[in-house]
N, C-alpha and C positions, 0 to 999 in steps of 0.2 A: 504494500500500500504506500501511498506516497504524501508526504506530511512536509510542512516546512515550519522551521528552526528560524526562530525572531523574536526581538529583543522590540518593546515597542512602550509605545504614551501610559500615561493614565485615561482613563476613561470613564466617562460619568454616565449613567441611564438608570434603566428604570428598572427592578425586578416586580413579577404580579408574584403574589405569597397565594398559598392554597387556600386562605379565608379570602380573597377577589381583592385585598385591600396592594396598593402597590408601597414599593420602596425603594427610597432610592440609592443607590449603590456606587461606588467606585472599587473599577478594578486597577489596579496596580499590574503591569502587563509586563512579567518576568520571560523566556525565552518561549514563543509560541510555536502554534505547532496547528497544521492544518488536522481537520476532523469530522468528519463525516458529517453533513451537514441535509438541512432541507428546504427548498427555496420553492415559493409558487408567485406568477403575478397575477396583480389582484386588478392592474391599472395600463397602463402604457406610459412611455419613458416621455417627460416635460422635457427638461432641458439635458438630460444624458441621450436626446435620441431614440426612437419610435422603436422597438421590436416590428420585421416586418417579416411574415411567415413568406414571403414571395424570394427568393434569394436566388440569384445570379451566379454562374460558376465565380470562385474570386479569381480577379485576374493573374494571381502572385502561383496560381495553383495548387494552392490548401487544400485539400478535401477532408472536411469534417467526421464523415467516415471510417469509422477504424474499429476493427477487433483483433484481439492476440490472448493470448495464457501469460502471465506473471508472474515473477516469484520474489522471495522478499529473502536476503540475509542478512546478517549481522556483517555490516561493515568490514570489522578486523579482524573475524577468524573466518568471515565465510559462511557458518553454522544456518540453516536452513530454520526460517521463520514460519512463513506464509506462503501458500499460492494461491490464486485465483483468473477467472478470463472474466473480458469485459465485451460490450459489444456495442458500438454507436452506430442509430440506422438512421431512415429515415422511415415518417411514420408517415406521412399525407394525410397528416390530420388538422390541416386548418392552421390553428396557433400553436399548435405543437408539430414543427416539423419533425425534430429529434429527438430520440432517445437514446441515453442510456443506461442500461442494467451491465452491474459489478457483483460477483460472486465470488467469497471470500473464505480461507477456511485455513487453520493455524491461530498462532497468538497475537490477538490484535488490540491494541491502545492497553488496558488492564487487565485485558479478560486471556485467561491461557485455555489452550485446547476449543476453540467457539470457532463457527461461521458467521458470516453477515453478509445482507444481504442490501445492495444499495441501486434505487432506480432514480434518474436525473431525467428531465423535460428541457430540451434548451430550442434557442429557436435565433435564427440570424438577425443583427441588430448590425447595417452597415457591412461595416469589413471584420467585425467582431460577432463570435460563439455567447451567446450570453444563458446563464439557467435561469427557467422560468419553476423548476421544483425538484426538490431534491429528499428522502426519504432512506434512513438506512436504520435496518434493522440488526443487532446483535443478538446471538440465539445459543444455550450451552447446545452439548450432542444431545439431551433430552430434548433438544427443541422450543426449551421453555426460552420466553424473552428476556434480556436482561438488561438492554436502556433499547430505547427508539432517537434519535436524531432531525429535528424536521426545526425546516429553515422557512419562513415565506419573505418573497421581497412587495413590497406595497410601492413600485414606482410611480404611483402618483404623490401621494400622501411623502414620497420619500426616507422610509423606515423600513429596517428590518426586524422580522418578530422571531426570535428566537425558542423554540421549545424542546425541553429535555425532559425525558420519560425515565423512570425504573420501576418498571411495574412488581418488581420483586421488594421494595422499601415501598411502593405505595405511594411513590415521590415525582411532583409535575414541580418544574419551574420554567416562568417565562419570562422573556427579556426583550426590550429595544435597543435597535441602534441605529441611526442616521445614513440614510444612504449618500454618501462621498463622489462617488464615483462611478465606474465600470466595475463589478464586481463579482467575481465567484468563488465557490465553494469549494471542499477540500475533491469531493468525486469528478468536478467539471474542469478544475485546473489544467490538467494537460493538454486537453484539448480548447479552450478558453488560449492558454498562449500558442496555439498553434499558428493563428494568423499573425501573432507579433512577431515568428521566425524570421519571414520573408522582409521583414520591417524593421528590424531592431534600429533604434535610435531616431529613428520619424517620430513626427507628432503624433501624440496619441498613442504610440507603441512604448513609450518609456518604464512604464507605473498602472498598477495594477491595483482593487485592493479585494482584500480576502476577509471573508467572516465567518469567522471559526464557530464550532460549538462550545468552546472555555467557559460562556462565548467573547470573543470579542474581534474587534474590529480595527483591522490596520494596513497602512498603505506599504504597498513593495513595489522593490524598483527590479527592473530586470538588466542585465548585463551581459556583453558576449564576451565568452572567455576564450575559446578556439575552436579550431576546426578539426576536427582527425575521427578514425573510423572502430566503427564497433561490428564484430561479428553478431547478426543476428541469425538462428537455424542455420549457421551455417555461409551466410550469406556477408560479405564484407560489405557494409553499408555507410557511406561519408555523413556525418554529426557534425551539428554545430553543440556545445556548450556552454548555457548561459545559466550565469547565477540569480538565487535569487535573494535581495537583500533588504532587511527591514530599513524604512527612509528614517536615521534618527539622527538628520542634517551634521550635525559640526561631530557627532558623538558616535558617528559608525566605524572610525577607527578603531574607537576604545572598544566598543561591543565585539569586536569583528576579531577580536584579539579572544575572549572568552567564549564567544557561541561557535560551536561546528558547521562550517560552511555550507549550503542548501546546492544542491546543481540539479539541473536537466540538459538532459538528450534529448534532439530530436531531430530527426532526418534533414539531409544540409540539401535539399531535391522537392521537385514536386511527388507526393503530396503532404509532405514533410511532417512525417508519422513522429510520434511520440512514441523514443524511445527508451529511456532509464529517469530514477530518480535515485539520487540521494542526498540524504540527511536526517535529522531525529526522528523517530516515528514518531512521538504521541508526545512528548511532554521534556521537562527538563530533567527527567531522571528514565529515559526511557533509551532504550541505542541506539546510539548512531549505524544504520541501514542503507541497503544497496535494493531498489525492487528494478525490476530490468521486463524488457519484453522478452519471452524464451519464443515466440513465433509469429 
């Protein structure tokens, strides 16, 4: 699975408590980490730009498109995590052109030995992938549930509502936060910066922001670090490598020195497939991880 490692603001919003009464809260945002998330729109995009299910090949030739098998290690010895396949289609459904469904099975974020299961709705907005819903489920081998993850974005109103489930504690919390930007989720990430490949350093392709299930919400910058080839199946494939780095202006030396560096691969070609990650999985005491495409 694939997570990023950032070092980010304080953050002020809103929590709803299980009596309906709200609170208000500050997070203090120590090194984050992307997380399975759930996003629905409720509205259409004011000043970030219109989602329009109508979408034109991109000229840069991206294709949104994509399925492979996964597997996750442990960074420095190798030691085998997770696997999972993903599958991004198209659906001809009107406002929901895309989908995609993530199947997951091994040790993931706290839970050991569990599956999860995660389906995303995304739809083209421009020359950006954007999620309209996102939904992931964690399950032990009994099958029983052990949190839910669901994200909705409100692009009118400009907020996101965050909801976190553990039906084994009997435990809901909800949460706001501001939408900023262009924005995605921990399961829409790789494919979300796919168009920024062909683009790196254009307007618009710089910075990105993610919002987590923590939850919280923060701006990253994307960066090219070089070009060189990774065997996939077998197959010798030319990668670009670009990092990815929480914006914390004059202070990302210093952080940059203590957090473990985030990177992605993804295909240096049309249709410039999305292919490894690494960096932390889940949290600041969690490993630093390799998840790769295996085909």
């Amino acid at each position: 699975m694939i997570f990023i490692s950032l070092i980010l603001w304080t953050y002020s919003g809103h929590k709803k408590l299980k009596n309906g009464h709200q609170q208000n809260f500050c997070v203090k945002m120590n090194p984050m980490f992307i997380r399975p998330a759930f996003i629905s729109i409720l509205a259409v995009f004011t000043s970030l730009g219109t989602p329009h299910p109508a979408h034109a090949a991109d000229p840069t030739g991206v294709e949104f498109e994509q399925s492979g098998v996964v597997k996750t290690v442990l960074q420095k010895s190798g030691q085998d995590r997770s696997e999972g396949n993903f599958v991004v289609y198209k659906t001809n459904k009107g406002q929901i052109p895309y989908r995609l469904t993530l199947y997951g099975k091994g040790d993931f974020d706290r839970f050991e030995k569990v599956s999860w299961h995660i389906e995303s709705e995304l739809t083209p907005d421009g020359r950006y992938l954007v999620p309209l819903s996102t939904v992931c489920k964690i399950r032990d081998n009994q099958k029983q549930t052990l949190k839910v993850c669901k994200k909705t974005y409100d692009y009118f109103n400009k907020i996101i509502k965050v909801e976190e489930t553990r039906p084994e504690a009997s435990e809901k919390n909800e949460y706001t936060f501001p939408i900023k930007g262009r924005t995605c989720d921990y399961a829409t990430l790789p494919f979300f910066l796919k168009t920024f490949i062909p683009r790196l350093g254009q307007e618009g392709f710089r910075h990105f922001y993610l919002i987590t299930s923590e939850p919280a919400l923060y701006k990253v910058n994307i960066k090219f670090v070089s070009e060189e080839y990774l065997t996939i199946n077998n197959e010798r494939i030319p990668a670009v490598r670009v990092r990815l780095i929480a914006d914390m202006g004059i202070l990302d030396d210093v952080f940059d020195r203590f957090v473990p560096p985030t990177f992605m691969w993804y295909e240096n070609r049309p249709p410039y497939r999305w292919l490894q990650y690494q960096g932390m999985e889940t949290g600041k005491d969690s490993p630093y991880v390799r998840t790769r495409l295996l085909e």
